[in-house]
PABA-784780 format. One record per residue (C-alpha): residue number from 1; z negated, x negated, y negated; residue in one letter. Coordinates in steps of 0.1 Angstrom, whole numbers. Layout:
<lozas>
> NUM, Z, X, Y, A
...
</lozas>
This chain:
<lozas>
> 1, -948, 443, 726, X
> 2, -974, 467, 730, X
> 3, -985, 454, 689, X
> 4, -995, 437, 653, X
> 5, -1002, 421, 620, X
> 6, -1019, 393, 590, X
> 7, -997, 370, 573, X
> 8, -959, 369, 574, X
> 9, -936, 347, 591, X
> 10, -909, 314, 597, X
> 11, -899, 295, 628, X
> 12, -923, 271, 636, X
> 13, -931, 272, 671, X
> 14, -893, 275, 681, X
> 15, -890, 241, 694, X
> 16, -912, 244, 726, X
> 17, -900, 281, 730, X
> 18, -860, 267, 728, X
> 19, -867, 242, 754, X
> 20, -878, 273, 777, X
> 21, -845, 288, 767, X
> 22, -826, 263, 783, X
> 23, -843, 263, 815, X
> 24, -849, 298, 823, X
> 25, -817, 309, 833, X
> 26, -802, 317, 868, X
> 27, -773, 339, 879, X
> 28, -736, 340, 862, X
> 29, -735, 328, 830, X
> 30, -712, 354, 806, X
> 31, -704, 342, 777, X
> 32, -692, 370, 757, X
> 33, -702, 375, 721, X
> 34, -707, 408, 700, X
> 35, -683, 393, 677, X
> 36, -657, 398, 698, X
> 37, -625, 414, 681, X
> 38, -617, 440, 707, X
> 39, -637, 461, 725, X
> 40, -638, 460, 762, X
> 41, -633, 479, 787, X
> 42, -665, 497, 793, X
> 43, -682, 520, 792, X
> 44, -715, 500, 801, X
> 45, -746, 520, 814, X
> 46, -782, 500, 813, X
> 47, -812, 518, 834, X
> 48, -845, 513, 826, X
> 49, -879, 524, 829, X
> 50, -894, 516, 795, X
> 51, -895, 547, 779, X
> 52, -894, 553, 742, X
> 53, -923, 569, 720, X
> 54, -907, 571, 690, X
> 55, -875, 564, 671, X
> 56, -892, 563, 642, X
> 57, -901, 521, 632, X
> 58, -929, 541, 616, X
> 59, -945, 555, 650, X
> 60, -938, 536, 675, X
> 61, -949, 498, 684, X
> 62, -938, 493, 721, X
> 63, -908, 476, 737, X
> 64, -889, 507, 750, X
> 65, -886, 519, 713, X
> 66, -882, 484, 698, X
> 67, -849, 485, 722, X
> 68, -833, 513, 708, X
> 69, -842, 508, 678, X
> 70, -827, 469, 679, X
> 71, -793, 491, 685, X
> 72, -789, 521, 656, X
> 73, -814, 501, 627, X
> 74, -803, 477, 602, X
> 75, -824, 447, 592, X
> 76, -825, 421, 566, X
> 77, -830, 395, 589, X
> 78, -819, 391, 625, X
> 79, -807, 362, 650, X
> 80, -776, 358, 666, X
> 81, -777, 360, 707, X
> 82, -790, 326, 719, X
> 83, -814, 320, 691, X
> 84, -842, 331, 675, X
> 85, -834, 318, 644, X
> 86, -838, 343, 613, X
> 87, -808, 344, 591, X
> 88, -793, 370, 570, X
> 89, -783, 400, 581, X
> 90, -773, 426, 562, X
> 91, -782, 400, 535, X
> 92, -765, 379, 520, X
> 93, -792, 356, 515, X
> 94, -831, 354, 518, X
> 95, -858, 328, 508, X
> 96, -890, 320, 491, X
> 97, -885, 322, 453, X
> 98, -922, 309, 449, X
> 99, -950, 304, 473, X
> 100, -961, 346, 471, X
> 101, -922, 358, 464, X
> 102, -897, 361, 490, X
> 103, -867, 372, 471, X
> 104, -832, 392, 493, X
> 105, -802, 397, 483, X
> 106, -776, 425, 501, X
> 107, -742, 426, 506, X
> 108, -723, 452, 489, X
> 109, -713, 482, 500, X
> 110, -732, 488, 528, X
> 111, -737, 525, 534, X
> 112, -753, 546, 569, X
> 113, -735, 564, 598, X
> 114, -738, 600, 574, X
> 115, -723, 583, 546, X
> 116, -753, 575, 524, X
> 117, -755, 543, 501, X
> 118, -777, 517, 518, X
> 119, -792, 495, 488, X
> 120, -824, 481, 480, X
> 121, -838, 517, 473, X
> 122, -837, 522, 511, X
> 123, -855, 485, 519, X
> 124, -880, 490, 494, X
> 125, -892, 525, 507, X
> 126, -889, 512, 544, X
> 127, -918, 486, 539, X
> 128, -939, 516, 512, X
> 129, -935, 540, 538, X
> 130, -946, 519, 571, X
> 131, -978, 508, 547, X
> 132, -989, 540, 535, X
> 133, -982, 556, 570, X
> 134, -1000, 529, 587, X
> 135, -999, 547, 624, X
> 136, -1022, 538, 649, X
> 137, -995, 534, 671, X
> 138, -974, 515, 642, X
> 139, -965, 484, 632, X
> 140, -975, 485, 599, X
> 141, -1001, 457, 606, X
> 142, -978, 429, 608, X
> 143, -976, 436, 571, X
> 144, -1008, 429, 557, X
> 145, -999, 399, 536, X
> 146, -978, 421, 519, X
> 147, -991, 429, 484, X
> 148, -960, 453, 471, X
> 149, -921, 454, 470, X
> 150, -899, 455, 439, X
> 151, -862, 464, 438, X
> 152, -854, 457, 405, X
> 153, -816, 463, 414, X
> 154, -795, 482, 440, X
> 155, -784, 442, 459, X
> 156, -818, 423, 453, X
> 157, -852, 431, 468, X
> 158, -883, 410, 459, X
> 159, -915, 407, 487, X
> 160, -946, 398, 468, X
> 161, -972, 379, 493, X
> 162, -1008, 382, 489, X
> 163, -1008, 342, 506, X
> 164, -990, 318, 499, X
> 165, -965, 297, 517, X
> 166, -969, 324, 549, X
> 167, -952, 308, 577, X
> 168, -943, 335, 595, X
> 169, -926, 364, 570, X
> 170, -889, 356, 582, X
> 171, -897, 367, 617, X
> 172, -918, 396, 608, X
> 173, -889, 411, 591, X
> 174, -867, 405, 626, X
> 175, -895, 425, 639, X
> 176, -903, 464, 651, X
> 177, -916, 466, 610, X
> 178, -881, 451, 603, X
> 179, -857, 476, 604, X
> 180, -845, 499, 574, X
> 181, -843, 534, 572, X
> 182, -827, 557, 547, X
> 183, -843, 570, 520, X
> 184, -826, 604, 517, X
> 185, -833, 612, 552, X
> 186, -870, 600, 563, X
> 187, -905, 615, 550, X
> 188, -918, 585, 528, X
> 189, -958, 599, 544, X
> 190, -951, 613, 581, X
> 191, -934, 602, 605, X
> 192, -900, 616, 618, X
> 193, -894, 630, 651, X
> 194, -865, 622, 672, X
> 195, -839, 651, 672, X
> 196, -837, 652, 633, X
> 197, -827, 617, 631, X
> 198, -804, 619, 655, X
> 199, -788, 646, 639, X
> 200, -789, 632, 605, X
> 201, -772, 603, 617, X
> 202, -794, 581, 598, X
> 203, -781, 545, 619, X
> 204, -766, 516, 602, X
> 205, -769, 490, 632, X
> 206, -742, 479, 653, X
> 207, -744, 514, 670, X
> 208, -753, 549, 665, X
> 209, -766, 577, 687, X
> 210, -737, 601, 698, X
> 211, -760, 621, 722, X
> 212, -800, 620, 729, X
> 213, -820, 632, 755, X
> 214, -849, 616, 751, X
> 215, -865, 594, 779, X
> 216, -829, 605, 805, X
> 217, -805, 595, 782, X
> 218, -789, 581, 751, X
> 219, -753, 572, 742, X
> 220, -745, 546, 718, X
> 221, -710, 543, 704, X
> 222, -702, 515, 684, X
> 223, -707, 516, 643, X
> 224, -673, 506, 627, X
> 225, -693, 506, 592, X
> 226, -715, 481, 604, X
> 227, -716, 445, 583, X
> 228, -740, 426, 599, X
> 229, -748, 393, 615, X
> 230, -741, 404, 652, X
> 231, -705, 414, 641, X
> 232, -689, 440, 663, X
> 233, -699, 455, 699, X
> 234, -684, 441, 728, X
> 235, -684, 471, 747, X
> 236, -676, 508, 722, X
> 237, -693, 531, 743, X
> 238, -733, 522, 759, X
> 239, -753, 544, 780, X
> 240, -790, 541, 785, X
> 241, -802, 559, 816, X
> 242, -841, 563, 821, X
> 243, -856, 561, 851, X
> 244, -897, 572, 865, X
> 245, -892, 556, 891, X
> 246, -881, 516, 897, X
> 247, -869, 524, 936, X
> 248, -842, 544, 921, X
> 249, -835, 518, 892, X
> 250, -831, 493, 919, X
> 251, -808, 516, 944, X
> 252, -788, 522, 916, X
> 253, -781, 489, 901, X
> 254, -774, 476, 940, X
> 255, -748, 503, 944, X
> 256, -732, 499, 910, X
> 257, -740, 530, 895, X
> 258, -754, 511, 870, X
> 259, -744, 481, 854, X
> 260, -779, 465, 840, X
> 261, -810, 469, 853, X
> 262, -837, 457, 824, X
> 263, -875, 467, 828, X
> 264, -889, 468, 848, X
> 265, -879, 459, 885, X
> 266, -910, 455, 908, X
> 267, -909, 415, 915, X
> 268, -901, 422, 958, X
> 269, -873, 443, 942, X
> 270, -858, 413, 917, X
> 271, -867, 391, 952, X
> 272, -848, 415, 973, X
> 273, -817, 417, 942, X
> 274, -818, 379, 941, X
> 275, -801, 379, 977, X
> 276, -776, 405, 970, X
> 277, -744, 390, 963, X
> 278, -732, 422, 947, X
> 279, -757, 414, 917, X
> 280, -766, 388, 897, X
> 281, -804, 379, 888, X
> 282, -805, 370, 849, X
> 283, -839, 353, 835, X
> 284, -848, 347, 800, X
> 285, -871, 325, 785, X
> 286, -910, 338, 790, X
> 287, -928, 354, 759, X
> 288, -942, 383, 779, X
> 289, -979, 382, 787, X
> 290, -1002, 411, 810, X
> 291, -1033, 411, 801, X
> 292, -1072, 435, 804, X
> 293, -1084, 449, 770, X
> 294, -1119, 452, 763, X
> 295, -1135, 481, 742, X
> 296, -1160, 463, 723, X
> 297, -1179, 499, 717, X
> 298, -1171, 523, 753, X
> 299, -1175, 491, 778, X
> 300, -1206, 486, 797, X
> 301, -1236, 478, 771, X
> 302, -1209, 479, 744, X
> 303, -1224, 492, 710, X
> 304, -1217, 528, 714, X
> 305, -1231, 530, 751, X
> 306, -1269, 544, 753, X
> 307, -1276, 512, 765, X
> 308, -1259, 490, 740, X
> 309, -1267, 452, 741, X
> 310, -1244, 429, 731, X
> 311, -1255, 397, 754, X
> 312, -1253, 418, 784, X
> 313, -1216, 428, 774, X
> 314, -1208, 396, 772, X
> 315, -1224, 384, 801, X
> 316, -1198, 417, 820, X
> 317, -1168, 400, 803, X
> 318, -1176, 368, 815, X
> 319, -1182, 374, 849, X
> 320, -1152, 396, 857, X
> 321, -1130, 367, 838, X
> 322, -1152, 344, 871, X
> 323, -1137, 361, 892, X
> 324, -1100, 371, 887, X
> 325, -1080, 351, 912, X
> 326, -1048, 348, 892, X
> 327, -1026, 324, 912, X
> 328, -1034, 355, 940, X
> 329, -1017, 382, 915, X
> 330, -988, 361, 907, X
> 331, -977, 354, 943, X
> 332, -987, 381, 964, X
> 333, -979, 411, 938, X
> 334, -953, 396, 917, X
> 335, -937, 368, 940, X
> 336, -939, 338, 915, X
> 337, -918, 361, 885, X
> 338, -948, 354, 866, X
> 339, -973, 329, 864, X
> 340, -1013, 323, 856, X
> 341, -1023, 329, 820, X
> 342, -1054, 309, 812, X
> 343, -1054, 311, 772, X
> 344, -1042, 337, 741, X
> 345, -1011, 316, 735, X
> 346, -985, 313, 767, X
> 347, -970, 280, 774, X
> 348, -944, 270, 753, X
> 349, -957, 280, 719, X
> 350, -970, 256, 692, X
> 351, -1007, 250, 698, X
> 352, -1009, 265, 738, X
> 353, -1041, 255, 755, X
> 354, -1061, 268, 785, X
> 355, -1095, 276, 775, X
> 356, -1107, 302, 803, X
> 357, -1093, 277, 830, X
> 358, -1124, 252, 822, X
> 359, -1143, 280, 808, X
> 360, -1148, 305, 838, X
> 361, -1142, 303, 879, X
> 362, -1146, 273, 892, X
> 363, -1133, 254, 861, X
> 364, -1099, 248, 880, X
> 365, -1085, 282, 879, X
> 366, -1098, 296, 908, X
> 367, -1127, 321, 909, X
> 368, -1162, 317, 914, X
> 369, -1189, 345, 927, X
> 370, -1218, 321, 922, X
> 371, -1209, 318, 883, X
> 372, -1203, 354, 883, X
> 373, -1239, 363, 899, X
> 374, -1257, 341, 877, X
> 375, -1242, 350, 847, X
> 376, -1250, 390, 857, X
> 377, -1286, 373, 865, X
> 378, -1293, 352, 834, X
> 379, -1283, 383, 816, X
> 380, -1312, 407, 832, X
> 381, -1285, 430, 848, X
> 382, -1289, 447, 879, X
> 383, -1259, 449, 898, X
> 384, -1234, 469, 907, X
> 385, -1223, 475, 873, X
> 386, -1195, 502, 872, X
> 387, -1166, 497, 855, X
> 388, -1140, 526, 849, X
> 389, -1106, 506, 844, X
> 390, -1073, 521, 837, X
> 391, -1039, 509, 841, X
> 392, -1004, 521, 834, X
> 393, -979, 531, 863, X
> 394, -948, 534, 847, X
> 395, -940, 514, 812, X
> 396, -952, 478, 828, X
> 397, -934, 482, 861, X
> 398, -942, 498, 895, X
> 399, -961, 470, 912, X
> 400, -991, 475, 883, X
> 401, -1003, 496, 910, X
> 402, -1003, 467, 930, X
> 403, -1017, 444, 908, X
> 404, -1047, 468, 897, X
> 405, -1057, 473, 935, X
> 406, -1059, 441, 939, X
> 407, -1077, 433, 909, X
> 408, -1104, 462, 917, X
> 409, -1102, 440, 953, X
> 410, -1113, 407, 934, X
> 411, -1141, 419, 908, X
> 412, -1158, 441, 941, X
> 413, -1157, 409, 959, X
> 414, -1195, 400, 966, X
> 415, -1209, 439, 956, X
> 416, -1211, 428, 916, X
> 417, -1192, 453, 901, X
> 418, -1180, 490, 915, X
> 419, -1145, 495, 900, X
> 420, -1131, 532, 892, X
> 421, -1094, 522, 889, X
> 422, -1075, 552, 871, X
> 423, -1037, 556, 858, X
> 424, -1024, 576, 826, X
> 425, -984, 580, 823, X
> 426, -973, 560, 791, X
> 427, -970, 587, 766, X
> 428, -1003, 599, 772, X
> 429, -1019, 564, 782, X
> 430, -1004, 545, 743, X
> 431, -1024, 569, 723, X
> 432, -1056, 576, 745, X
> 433, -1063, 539, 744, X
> 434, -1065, 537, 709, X
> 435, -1091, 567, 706, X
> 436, -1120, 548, 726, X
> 437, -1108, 571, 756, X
> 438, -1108, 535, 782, X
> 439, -1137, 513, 782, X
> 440, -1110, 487, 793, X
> 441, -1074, 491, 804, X
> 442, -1043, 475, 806, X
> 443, -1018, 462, 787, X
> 444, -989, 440, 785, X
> 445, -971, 424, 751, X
> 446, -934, 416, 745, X
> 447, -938, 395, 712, X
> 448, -919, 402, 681, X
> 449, -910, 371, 676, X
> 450, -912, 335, 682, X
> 451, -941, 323, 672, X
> 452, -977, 313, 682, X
> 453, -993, 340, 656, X
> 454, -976, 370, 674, X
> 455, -1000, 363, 699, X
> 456, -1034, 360, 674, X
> 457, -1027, 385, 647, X
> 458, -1019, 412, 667, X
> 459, -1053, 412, 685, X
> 460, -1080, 392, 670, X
> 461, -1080, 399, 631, X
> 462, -1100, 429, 618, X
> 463, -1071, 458, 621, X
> 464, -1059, 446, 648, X
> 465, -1036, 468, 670, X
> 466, -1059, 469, 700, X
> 467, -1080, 488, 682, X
> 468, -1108, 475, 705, X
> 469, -1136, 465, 676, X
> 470, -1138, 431, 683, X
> 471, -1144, 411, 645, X
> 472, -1153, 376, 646, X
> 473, -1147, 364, 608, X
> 474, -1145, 324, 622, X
> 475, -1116, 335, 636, X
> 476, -1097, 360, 615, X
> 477, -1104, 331, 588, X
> 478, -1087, 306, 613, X
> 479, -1056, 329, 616, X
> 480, -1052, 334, 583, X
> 481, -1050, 295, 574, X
> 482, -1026, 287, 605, X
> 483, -1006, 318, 594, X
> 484, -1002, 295, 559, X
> 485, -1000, 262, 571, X
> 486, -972, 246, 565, X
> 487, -986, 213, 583, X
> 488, -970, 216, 621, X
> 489, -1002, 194, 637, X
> 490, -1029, 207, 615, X
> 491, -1017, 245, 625, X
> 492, -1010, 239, 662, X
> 493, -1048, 226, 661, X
> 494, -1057, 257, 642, X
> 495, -1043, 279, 665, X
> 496, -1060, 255, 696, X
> 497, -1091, 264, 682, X
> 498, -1088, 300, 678, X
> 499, -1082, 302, 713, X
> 500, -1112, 280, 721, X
> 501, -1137, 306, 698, X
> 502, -1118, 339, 714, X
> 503, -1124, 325, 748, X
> 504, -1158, 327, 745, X
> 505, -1158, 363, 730, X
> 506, -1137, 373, 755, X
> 507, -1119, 402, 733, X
> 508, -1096, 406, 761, X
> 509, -1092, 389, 799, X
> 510, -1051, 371, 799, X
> 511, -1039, 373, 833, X
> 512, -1001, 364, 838, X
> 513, -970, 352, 817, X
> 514, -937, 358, 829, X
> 515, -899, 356, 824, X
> 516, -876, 380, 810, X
> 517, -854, 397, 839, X
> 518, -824, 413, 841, X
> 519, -801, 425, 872, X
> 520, -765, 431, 868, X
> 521, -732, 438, 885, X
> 522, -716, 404, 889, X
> 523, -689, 416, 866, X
> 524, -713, 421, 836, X
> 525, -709, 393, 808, X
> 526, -731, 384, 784, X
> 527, -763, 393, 800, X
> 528, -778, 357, 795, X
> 529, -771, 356, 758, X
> 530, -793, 386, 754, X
> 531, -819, 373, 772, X
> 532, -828, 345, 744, X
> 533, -860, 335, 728, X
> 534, -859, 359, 700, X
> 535, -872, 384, 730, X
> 536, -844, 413, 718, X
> 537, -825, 430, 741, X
> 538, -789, 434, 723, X
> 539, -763, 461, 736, X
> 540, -736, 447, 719, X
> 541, -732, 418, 737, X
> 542, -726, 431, 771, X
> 543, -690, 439, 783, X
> 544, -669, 443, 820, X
</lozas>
């Protein structure tokens, strides 16, 4: 999840995902359900290294918050463990009244942790509020086929659609724009810091926040007013325990201090864990793409260089995507966890093709300097062209450091390109790259949901969350007909296309796909019915 956007959505592309769902599991298999009637015996403590930015669904459009966020939140729409299958949540029931109306009814007397009234009031200033926020670092993208909200009682909320028949709105509302927030407590035109919503105790999920220090540690305890699809937590008490560096993630879980380790592990670590019999290695099915960002207006002859010219860009973009070795990242940095990523769309989702395989290298998947050199050449550059190239060290896992060296290693190959790799902690790094601070950088995405769009909205349509200035109106058009297509062939060729007329832009460079992976004690149930295809990581199913 790093984020966004256009039309709203329903399940389409679930089938192929599901099938991964099946498959992509080794390790114990615990079984236990958040609708269990007693609590265990817990408590559970989780470590990770994906810190949050904010707690606010305003603010914040990366994993690390989506997590917690999953926890203290309500939503209208959700999936149970196993699926990703949107049905009611705090609902009672939700569908499309017409084409352009997507009509919600709550159950009654649902109310948040201070004591508040949670009603239709609090859904229908939710989606104003992440609209007329719209955050940079938000989600408030994902809602642009959203023409306004009515709540014309306190149990029924009405979503008028500027398209029709959007294929995708059911999952957005599962989604980091999803959950709802109370009214009496959040600023409907700012968003909230951290401390005061702790303290206002503004949760209505299946947990709320007893104590928060941010990025070190929170404590969930179970929500006894919660009414929702995921039922009750296994486990009363949760602790979430942040960590800088993964070493001490992986000491940690090893020696049981920890019962859950979830992102991110370096892959020799998860290699290393997956011979331990003390712990058990969970994977999930694999939504999660890494990927280079372009900056269509800071890059080498982009438009806002001195030397702007937009064939000589391109020609940069293409040779660097000649010469990434990909099959070489996936086994010597990350050890086969994830795999090469030759398209926009992952394997597994409706419409998945690999354009840039045929497209660039040797047209098999492996590089090629002599494609790289002529189309530097062709293009009247003289060579070395610098690029300055930044990467994060901490929220997409220790061995990016790896990863990044050995990408600088594979564009300096044959004196093309002189690489200045730099690193920015996360905080710092998820708001510089939207300011045109990187020319091109790094980023991975966690999707929201299951479905081929979260992969084309997000980055390719005008206000896209990239914020990288890449517009090509073929495309946006494209994505906004798949988005509506009810018509399962004619949209998976839609989307097959997109990814045909974005290869040749080359907006961004994909690199690798991998699994979901979790490491836990071998006493820890439920991990594998977390690690599901709707991509959520739920507390409430873990117990001991």
């Amino acid at each position: 999840m790093a984020k966004t956007r256009t039309a709203v959505r329903s399940a389409i592309a679930l089938a192929g995902v599901s099938l991964l769902a099946l498959t992509a599991c080794t390790g114990p298999s615990g079984g236990t359900s958040s609708g269990n009637s007693a609590a265990a015996s817990g408590p559970i403590t989780v470590g990770t290294t994906d810190k949050v930015t904010f707690l606010d669904p305003a603010g914040s459009y990366d994993n690390g918050s989506f997590m917690v966020m999953n926890q203290i939140y309500p939503f209208l729409l959700n999936s149970k463990p196993g699926s990703a299958e949107p049905q009611p949540d705090i609902a009672t029931s939700a569908s499309f009244t017409s084409p352009t109306e997507y009509t919600v009814k709550l159950k009654s007397g649902l109310k948040w942790a201070n004591g508040d009234t949670l009603d239709s009031a609090d859904v229908k200033f939710s989606f104003d509020r992440q609209v007329k926020i719209n955050d940079p670092n938000g989600p408030a993208s994902l809602l642009e086929n959203l023409a306004s909200v009515d709540a014309p009682d306190p149990s029924t909320v009405v979503f008028h659609l500027k398209q029709g028949n959007d294929q995708t709105f059911p999952q957005v509302l599962t989604g980091p724009v999803g959950p709802i927030v109370d009214h009496k407590v959040f600023p409907a035109d700012k968003v909230m810091n951290d401390e005061d919503i702790v303290s206002k105790k503004a949760f209505a999920g299946p947990y709320t926040i007893s104590s928060y220090q941010k990025n070190q540690l929170v404590s969930f305890k179970a929500n006894s007013d919660y009414q929702g699809l995921l039922g009750k937590p296994a486990t009363d008490t949760v602790n979430l325990k942040y960590y800088s560096d993964s070493n001490n993630l992986k000491l940690d879980v090893q020696q049981g201090n920890i019962d859950v380790a979830w992102r991110s592990l370096a892959a020799t670590d998860v290699d290393s864990l997956s011979k331990d019999s003390k712990v058990a290695v969970h994977k999930g099915p694999g939504g999660e793409i890494r990927y280079i960002v372009f900056n269509f207006d800071t890059m080498p002859y982009g438009a806002k260089a001195p030397d702007a010219d937009p064939a000589k860009s391109l020609a940069v973009r293409q040779a660097m995507a000649d010469l990434v070795d990909r099959e070489a990242i996936a086994s010597q940095v990350y050890k086969g966890t994830y795999t090469p990523l030759y398209s926009y769309v992952p394997d597994g989702f409706l419409g998945a093709a690999t354009p840039l395989k045929a497209m660039y290298g040797d047209g098999n998947g492996k590089p090629s300097a002599d494609k790289a050199k002529k189309a530097l050449t062709d293009a009247g550059i003289t060579t070395p062209v610098t690029l300055n190239l930044q990467y994060n060290p901490d929220h997409y896992g220790k061995s990016s450091g790896d990863e990044y060296a050995l990408v600088k290693q594979q564009l300096e190959a044959g004196g093309l390109f002189k690489v200045n790799l730099q690193s920015t902690e996360w905080v710092t790094y998820s708001k510089d790259r939207t300011k045109d601070v990187y020319p091109m950088y790094q980023l991975g995405w966690f999707p929201d949901f299951s479905d081929s769009d979260n992969y084309l909205t997000p980055f390719f349509t005008a206000n896209n969350f990239l914020k990288n200035h890449y517009s090509n109106k073929t495309v946006q058009d494209l994505i906004s007909k798949e988005a509506t297509n009810p018509d399962k062939n004619s949209r998976a060729q839609q989307i097959g296309q997109i990814q045909d007329d974005v290869a040749k832009d080359l907006s961004t460079l994909p690199l690798l796909q991998g699994a979901q992976v979790a490491v836990a004690g071998t006493s820890v149930k439920g991990v594998d019915s977390t690690l599901d295809p709707s991509f959520k990581f739920r507390l409430g199913v873990l117990s001991k």
